[in-house]
Backbone and ligand atoms as CSV (ligand in chain L), in Angstrom:
chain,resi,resn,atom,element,x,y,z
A,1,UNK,N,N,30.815,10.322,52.046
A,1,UNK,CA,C,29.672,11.223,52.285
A,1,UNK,C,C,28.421,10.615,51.653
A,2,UNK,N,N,27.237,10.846,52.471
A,2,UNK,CA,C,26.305,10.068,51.816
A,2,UNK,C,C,25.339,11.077,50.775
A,3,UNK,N,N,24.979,11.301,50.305
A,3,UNK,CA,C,24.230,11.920,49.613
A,3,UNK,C,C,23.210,11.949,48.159
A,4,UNK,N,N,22.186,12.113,48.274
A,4,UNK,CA,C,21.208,11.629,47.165
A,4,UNK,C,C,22.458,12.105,45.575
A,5,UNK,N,N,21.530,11.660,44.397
A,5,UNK,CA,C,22.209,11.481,43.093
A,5,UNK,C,C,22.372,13.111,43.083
A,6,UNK,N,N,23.649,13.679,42.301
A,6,UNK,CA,C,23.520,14.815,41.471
A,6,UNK,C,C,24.996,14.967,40.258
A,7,UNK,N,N,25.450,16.304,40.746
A,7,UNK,CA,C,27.078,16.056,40.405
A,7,UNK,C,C,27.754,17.051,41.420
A,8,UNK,N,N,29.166,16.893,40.780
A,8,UNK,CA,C,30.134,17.664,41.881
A,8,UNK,C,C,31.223,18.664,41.659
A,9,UNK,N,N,31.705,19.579,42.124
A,9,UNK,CA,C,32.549,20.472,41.569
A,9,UNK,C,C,33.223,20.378,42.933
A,10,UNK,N,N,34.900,20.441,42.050
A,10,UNK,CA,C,35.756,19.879,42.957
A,10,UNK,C,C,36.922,21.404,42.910
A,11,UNK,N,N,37.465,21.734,43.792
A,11,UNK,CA,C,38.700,22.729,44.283
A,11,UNK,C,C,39.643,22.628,44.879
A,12,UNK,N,N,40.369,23.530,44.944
A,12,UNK,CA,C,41.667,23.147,46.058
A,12,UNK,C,C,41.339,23.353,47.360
A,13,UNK,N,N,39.978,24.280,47.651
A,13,UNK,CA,C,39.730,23.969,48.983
A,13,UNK,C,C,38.398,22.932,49.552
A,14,UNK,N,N,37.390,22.808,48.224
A,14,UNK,CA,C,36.535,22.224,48.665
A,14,UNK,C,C,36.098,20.955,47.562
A,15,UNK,N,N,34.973,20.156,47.853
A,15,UNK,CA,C,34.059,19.435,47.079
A,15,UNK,C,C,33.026,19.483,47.405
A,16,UNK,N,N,32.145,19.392,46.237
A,16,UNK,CA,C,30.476,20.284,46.928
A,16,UNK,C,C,29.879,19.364,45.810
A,17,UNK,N,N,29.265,18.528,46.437
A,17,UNK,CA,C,28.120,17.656,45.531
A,17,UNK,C,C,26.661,18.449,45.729
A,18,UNK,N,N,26.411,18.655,44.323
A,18,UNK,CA,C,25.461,19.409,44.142
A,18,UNK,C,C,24.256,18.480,43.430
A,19,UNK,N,N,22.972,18.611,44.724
A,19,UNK,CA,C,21.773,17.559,44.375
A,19,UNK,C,C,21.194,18.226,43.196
A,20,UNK,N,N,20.431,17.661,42.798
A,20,UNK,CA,C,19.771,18.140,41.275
A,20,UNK,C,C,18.025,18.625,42.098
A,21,UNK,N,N,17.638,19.388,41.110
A,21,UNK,CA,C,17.788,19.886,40.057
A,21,UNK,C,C,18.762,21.718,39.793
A,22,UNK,N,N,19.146,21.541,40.547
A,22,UNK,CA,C,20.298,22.891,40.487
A,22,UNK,C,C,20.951,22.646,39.232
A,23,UNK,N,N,21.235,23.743,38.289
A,23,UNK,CA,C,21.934,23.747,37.153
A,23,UNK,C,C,23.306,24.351,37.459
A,24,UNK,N,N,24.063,23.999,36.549
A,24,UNK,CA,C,25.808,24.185,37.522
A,24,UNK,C,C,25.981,25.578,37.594
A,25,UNK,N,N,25.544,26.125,36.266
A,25,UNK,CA,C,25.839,27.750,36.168
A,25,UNK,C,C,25.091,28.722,37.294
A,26,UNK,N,N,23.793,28.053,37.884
A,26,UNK,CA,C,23.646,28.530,39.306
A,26,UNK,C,C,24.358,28.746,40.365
A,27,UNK,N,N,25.126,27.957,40.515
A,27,UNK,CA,C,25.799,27.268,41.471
A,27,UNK,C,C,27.702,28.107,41.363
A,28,UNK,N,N,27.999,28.137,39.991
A,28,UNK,CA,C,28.988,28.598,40.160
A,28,UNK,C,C,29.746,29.779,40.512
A,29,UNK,N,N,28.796,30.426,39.993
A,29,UNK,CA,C,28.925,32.113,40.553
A,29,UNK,C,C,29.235,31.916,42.403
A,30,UNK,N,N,28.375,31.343,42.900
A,30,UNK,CA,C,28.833,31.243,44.005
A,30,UNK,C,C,29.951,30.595,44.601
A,31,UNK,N,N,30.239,29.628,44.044
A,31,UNK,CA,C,31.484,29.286,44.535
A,31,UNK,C,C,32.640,29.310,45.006
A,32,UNK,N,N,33.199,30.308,44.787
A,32,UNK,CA,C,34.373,30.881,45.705
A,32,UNK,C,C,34.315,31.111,46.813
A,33,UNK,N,N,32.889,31.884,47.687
A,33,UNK,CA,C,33.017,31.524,48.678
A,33,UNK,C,C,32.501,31.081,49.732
A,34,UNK,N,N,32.350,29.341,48.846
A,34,UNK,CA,C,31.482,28.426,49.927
A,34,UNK,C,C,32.546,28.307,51.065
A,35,UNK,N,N,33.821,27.748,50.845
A,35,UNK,CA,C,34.589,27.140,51.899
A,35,UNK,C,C,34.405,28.784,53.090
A,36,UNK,N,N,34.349,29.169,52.703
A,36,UNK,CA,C,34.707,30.802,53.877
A,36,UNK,C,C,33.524,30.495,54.509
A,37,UNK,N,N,31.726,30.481,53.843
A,37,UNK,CA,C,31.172,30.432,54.778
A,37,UNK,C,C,30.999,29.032,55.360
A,38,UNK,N,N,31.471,28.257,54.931
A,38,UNK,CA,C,31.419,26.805,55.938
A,38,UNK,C,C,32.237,27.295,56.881
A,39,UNK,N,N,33.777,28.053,57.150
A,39,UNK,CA,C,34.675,28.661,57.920
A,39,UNK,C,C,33.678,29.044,59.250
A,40,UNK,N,N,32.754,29.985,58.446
A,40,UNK,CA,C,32.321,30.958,59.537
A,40,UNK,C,C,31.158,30.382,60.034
A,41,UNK,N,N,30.466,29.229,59.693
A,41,UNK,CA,C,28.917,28.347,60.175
A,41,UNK,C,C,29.892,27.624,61.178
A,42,UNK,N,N,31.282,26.888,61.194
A,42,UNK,CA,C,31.485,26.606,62.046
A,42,UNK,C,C,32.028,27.292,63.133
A,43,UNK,N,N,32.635,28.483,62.606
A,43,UNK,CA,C,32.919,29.265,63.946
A,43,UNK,C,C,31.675,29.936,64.983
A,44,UNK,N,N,30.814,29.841,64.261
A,44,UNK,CA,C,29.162,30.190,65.016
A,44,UNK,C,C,28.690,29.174,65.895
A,45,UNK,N,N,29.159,27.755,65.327
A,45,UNK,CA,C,28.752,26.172,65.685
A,45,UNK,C,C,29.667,26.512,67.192
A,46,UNK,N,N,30.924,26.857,66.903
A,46,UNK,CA,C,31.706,26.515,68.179
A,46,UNK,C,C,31.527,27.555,69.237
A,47,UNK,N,N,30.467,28.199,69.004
A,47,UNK,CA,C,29.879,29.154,70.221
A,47,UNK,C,C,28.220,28.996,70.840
A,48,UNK,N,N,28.186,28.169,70.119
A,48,UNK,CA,C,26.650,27.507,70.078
A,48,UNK,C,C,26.462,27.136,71.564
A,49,UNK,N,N,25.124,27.588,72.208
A,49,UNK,CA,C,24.937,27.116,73.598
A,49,UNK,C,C,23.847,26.042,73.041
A,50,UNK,N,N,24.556,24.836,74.057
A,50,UNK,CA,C,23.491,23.791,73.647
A,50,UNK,C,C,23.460,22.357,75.127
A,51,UNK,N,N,24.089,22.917,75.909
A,51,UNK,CA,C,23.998,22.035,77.060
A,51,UNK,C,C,23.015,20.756,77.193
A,52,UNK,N,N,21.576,20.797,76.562
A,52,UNK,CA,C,20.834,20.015,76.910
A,52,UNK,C,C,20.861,19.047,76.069
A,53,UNK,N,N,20.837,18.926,74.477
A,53,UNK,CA,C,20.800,18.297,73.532
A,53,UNK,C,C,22.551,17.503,73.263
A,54,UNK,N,N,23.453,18.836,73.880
A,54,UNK,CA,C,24.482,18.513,73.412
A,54,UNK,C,C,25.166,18.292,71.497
A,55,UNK,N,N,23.813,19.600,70.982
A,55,UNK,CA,C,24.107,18.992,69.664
A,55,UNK,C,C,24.089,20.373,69.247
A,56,UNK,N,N,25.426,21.317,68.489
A,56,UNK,CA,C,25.861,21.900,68.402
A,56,UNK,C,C,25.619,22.638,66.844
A,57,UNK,N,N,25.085,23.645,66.550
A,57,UNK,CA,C,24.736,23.939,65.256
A,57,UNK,C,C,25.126,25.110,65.182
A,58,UNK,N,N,25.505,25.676,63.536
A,58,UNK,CA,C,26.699,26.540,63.044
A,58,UNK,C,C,25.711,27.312,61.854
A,59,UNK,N,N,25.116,28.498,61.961
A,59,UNK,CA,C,25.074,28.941,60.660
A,59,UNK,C,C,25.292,29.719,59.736
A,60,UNK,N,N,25.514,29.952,58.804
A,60,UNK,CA,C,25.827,31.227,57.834
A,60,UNK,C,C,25.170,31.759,56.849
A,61,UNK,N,N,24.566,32.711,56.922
A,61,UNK,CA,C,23.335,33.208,55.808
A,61,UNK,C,C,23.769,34.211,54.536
A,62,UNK,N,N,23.502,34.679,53.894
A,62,UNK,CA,C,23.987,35.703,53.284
A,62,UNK,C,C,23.252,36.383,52.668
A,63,UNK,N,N,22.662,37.457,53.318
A,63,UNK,CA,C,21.486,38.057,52.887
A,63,UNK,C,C,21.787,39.614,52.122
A,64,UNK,N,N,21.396,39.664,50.678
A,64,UNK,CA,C,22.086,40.948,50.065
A,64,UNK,C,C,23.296,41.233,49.631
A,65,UNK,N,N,23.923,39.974,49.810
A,65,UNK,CA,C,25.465,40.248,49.662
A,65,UNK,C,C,26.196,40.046,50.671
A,66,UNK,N,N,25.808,40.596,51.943
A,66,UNK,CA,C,26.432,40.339,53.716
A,66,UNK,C,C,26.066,38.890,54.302
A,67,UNK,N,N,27.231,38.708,54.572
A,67,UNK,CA,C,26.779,37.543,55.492
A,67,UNK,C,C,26.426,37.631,57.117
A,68,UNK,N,N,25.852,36.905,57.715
A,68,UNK,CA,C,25.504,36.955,58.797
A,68,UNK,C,C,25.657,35.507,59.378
A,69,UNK,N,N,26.039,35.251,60.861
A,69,UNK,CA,C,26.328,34.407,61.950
A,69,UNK,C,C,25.175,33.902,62.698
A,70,UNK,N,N,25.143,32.697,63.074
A,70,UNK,CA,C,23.908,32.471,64.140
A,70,UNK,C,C,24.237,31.002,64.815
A,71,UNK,N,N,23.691,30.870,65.543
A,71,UNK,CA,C,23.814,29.296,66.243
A,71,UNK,C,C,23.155,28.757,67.566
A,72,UNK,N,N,22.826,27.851,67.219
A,72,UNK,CA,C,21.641,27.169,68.130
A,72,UNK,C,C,21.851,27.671,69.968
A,73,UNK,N,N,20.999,28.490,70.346
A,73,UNK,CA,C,20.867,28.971,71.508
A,73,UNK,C,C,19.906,28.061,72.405
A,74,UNK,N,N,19.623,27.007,73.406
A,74,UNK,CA,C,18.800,26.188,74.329
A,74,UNK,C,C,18.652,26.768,75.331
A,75,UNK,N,N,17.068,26.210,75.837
A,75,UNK,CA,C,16.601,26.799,76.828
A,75,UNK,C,C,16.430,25.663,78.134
A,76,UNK,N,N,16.394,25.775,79.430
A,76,UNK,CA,C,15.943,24.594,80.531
A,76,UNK,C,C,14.388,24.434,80.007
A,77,UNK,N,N,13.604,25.507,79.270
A,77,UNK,CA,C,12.618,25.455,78.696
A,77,UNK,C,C,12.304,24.717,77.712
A,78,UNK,N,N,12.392,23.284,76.869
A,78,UNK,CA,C,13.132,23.034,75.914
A,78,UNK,C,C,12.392,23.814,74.686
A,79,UNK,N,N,11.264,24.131,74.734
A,79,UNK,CA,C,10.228,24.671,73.621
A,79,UNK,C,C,11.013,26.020,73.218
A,80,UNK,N,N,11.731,26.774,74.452
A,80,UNK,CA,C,12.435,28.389,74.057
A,80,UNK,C,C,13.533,27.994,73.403
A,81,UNK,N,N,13.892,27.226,72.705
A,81,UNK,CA,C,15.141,26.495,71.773
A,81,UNK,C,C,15.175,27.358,70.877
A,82,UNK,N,N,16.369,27.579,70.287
A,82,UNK,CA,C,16.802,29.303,69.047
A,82,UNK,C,C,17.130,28.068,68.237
A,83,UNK,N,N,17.016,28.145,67.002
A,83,UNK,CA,C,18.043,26.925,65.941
A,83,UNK,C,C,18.895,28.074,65.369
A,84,UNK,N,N,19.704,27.789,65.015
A,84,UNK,CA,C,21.146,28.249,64.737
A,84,UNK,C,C,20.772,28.936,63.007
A,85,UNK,N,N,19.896,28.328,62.451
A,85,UNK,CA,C,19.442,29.251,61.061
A,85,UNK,C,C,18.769,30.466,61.475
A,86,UNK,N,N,17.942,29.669,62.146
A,86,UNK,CA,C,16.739,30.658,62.308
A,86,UNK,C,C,17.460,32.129,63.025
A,87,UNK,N,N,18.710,32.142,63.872
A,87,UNK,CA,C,19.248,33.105,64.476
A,87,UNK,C,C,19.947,33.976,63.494
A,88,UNK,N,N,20.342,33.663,62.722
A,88,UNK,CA,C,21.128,33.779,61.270
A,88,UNK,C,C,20.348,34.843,60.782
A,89,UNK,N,N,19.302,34.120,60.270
A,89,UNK,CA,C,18.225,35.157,59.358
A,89,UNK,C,C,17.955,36.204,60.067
A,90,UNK,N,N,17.398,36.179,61.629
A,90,UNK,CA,C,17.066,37.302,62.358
A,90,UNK,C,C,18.396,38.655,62.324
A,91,UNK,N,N,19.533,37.955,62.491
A,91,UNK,CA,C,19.990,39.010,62.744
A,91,UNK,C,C,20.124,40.191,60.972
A,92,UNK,N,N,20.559,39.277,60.251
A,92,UNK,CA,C,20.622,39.667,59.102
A,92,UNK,C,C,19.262,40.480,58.801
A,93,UNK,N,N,18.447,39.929,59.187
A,93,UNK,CA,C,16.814,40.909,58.548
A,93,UNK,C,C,16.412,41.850,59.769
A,94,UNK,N,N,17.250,42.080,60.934
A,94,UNK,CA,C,17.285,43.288,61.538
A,94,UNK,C,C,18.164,44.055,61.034
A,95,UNK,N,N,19.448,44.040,60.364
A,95,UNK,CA,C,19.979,44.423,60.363
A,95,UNK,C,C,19.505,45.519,58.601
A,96,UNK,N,N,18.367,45.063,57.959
A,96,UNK,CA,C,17.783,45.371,57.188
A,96,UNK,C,C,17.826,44.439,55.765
A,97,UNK,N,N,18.191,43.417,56.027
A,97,UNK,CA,C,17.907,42.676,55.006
A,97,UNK,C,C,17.083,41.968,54.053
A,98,UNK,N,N,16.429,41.588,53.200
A,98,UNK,CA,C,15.359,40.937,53.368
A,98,UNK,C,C,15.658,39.930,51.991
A,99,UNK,N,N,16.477,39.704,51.438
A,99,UNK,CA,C,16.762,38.900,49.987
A,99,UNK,C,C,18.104,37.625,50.224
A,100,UNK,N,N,17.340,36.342,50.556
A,100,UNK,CA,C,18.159,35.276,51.014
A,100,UNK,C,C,18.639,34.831,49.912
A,101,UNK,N,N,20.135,34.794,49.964
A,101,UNK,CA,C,20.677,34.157,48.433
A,101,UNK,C,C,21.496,32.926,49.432
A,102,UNK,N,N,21.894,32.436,50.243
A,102,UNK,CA,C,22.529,31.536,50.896
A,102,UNK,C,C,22.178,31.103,52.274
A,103,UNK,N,N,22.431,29.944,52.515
A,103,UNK,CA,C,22.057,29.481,53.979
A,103,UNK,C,C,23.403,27.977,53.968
A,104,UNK,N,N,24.317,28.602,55.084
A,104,UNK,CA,C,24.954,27.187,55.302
A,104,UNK,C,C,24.689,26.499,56.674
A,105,UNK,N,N,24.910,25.284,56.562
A,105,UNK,CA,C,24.484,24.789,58.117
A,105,UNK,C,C,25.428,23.631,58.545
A,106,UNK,N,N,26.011,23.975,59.599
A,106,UNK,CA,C,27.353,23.117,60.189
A,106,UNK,C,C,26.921,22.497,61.511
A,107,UNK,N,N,26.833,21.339,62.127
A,107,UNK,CA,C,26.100,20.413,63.007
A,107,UNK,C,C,27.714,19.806,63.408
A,108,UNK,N,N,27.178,19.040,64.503
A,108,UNK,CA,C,28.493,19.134,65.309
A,108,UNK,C,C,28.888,17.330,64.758
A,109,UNK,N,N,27.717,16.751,63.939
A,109,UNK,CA,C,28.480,15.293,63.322
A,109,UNK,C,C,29.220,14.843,62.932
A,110,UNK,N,N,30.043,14.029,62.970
A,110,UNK,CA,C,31.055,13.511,62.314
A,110,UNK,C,C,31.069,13.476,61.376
A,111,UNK,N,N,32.274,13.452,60.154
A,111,UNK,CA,C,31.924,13.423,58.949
A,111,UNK,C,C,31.523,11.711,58.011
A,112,UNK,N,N,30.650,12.166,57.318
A,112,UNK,CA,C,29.968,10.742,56.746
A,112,UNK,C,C,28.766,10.001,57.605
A,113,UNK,N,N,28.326,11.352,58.452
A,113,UNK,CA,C,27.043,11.344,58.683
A,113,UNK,C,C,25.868,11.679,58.219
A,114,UNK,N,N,24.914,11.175,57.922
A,114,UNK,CA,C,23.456,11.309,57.035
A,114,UNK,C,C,23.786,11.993,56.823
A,115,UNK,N,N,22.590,12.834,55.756
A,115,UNK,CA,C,22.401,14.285,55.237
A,115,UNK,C,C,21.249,14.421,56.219
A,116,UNK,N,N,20.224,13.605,56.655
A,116,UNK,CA,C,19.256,14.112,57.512
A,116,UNK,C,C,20.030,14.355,58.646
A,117,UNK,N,N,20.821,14.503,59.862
A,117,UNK,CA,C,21.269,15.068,60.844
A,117,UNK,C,C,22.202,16.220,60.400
A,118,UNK,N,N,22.046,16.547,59.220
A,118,UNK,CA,C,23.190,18.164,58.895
A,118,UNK,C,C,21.744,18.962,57.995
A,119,UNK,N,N,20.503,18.698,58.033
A,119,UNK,CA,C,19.549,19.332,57.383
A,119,UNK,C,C,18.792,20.651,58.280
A,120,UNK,N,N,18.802,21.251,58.122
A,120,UNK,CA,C,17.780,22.505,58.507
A,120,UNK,C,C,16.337,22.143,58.821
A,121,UNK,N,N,16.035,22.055,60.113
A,121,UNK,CA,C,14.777,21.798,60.452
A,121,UNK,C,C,13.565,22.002,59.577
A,122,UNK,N,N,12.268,21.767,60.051
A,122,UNK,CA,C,11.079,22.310,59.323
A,122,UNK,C,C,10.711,23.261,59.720
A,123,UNK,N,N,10.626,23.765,60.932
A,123,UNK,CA,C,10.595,25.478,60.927
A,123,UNK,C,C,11.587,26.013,60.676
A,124,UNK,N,N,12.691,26.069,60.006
A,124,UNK,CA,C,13.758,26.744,59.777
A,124,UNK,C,C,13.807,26.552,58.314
A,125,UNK,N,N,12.925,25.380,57.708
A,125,UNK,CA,C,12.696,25.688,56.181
A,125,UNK,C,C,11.492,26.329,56.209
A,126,UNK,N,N,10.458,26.886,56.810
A,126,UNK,CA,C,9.502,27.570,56.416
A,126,UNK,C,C,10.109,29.001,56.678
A,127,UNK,N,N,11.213,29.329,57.809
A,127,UNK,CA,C,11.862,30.472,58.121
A,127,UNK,C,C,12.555,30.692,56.605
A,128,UNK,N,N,13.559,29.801,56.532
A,128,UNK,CA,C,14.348,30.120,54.938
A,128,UNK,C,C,13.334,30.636,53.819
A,129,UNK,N,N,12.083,29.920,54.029
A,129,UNK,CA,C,10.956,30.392,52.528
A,129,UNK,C,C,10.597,31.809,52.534
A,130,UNK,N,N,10.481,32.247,53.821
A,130,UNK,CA,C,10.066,33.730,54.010
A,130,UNK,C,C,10.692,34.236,52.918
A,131,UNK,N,N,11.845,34.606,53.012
A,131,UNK,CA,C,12.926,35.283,52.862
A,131,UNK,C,C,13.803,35.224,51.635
A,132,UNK,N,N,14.089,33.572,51.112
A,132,UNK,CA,C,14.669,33.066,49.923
A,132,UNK,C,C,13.855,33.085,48.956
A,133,UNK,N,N,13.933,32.043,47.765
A,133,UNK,CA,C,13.183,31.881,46.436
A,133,UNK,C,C,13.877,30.318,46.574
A,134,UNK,N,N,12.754,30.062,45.581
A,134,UNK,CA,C,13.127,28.726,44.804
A,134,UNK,C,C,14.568,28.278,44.672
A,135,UNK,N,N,15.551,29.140,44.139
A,135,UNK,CA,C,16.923,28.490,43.837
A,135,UNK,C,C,18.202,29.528,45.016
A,136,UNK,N,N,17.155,29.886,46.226
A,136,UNK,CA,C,18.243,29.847,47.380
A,136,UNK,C,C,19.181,28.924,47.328
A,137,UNK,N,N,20.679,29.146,47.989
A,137,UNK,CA,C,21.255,27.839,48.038
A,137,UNK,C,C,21.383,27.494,49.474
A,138,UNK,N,N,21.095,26.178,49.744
A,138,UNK,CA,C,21.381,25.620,51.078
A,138,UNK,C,C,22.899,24.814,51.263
A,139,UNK,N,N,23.629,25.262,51.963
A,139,UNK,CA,C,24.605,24.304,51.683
A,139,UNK,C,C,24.568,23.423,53.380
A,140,UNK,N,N,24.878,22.105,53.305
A,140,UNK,CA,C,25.385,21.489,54.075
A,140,UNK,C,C,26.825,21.143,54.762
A,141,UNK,N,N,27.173,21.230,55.713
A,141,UNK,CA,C,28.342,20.759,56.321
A,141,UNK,C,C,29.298,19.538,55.999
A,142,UNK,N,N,29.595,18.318,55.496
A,142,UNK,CA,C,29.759,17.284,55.555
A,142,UNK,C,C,31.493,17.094,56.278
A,143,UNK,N,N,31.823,17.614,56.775
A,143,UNK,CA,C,32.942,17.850,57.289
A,143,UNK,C,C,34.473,17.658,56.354
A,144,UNK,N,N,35.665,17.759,56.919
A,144,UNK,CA,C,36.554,17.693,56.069
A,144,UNK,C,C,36.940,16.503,55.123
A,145,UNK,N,N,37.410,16.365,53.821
A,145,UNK,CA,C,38.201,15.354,53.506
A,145,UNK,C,C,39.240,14.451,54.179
A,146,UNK,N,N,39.794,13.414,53.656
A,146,UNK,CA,C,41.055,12.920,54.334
A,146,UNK,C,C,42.601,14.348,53.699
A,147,UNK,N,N,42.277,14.585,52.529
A,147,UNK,CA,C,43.153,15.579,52.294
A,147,UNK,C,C,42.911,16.872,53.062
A,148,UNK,N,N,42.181,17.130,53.886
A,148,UNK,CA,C,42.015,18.778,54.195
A,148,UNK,C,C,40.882,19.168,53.838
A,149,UNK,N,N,39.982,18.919,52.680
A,149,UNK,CA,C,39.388,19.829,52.404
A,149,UNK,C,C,37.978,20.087,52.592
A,150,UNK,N,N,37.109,21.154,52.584
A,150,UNK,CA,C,36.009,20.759,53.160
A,150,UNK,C,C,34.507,20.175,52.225
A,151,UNK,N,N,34.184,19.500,52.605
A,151,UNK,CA,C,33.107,18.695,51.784
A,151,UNK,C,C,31.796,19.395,52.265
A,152,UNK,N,N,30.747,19.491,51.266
A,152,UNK,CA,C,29.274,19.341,52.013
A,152,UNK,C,C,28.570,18.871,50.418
A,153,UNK,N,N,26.817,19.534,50.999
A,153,UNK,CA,C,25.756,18.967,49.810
A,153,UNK,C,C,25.420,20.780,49.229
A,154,UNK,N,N,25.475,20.934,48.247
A,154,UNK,CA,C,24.951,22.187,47.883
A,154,UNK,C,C,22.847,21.930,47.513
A,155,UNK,N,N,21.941,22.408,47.995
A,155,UNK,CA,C,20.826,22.061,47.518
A,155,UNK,C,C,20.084,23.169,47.338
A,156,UNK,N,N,19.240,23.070,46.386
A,156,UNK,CA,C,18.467,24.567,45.844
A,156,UNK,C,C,17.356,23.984,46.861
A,157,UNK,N,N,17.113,25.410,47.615
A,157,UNK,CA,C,15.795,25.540,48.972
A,157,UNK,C,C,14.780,25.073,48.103
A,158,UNK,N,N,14.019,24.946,46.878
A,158,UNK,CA,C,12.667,24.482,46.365
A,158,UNK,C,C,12.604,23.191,46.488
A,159,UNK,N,N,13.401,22.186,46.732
A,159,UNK,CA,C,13.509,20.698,47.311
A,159,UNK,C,C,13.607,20.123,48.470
A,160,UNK,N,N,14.107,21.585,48.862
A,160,UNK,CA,C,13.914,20.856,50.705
A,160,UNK,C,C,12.418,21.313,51.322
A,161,UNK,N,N,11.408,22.662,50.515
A,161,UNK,CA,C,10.248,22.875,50.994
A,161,UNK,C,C,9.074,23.173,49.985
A,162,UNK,N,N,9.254,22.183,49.287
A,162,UNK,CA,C,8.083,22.914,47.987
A,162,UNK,C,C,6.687,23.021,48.669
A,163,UNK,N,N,5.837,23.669,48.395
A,163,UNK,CA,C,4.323,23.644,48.749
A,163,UNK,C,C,4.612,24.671,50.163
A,164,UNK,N,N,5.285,25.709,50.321
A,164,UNK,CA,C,5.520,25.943,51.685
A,164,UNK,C,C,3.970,27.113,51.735
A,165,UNK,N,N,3.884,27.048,52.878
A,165,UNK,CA,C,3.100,28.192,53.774
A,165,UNK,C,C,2.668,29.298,53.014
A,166,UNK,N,N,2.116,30.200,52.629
A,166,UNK,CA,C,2.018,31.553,52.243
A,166,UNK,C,C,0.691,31.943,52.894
A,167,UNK,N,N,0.900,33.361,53.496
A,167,UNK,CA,C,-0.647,34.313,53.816
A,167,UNK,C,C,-0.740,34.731,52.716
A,168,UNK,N,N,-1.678,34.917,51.970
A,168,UNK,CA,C,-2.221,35.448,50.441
A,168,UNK,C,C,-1.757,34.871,49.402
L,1,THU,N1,N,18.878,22.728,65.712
L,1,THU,C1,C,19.282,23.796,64.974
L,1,THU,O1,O,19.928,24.720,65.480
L,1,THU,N2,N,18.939,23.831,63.661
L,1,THU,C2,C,18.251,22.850,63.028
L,1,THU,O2,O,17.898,23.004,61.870
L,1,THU,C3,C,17.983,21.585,63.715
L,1,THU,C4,C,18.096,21.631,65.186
L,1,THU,C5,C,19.249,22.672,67.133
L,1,THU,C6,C,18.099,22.839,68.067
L,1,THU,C7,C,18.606,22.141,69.305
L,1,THU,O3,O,19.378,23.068,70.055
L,1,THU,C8,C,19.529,21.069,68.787
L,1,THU,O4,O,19.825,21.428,67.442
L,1,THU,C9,C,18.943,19.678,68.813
L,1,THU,O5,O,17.697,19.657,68.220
């Protein structure tokens, strides 16, 4: 897996290299259940309409405590394109949500592909800023181990969009 410097916390179901500057005790509380929502970003991935691109995206949000499903919807239009986060958040913040503590994102790459082709677009990090804080967690896909298990990048959202957007 390729991934910038940090460290890693390892399980019986997963390994999650976690980029810096995330502190571990952030990170751990959540942990139990990363592998579930990587489970469910890819079961979103494998319903994903994407005919034109052919490139298949999975996501899982968890807004308030609930998680929520989404995945890249394409248009013959290509501009009416849904990204698979961005569907995530919507449904979750109709559903009355508004406090992003997670975002996972599962891409249809092979494993030990970049971290830039398993990253969350740039409108889908100004979508995540709405909604998250500074030490949201983003997790990445990186697909399974040779043992089974599932790998990705854990990254706190203030590194993938610092300086973002604000009205007022
Ligand atoms: N896509 C997403 O769903 N999320 C992203 O963050 C990046 C791109 C989708 C849009 C399009 O359907 C396909 O991936 C190729 O760009």
């Amino acid at each position: 897996m390729s991934a910038p410097d940090g460290f890693s916390f390892e399980n019986a179901g997963g390994i999650w290299h976690v980029v810096a500057p995330l502190p571990a005790k952030d990170v751990e509380g959540h942990l139990p259940g990363f592998e579930d929502l990587v489970r469910a970003a890819r079961e979103a991935k494998s319903r994903a309409y994407a005919p034109y691109s052919r490139f298949q995206v999975g996501a899982a949000v968890v807004m308030n405590g609930s998680m929520f499903m989404g995945a890249n919807v394409e248009n013959a239009s290509y501009g009416a394109t849904l990204c698979a986060e961005r569907n995530a958040i919507a449904s979750a913040v109709a559903a009355g949500h508004r406090r992003l503590e997670v975002v996972v994102v599962s891409t249809s790459v092979p494993s030990g592909t970049g971290i830039e082709q398993r990253s969350p677009c740039g409108i889908c990090r100004q979508v995540i800023g709405e909604f998250g804080s500074p030490d949201t967690l983003v997790l990445l896909d990186a697909g399974d181990t040779e043992d089974g298990r599932i790998q990705g990048e854990v990254i706190a959202f203030e590194s993938l969009l610092p300086w973002r957007f604000r009205l007022g």
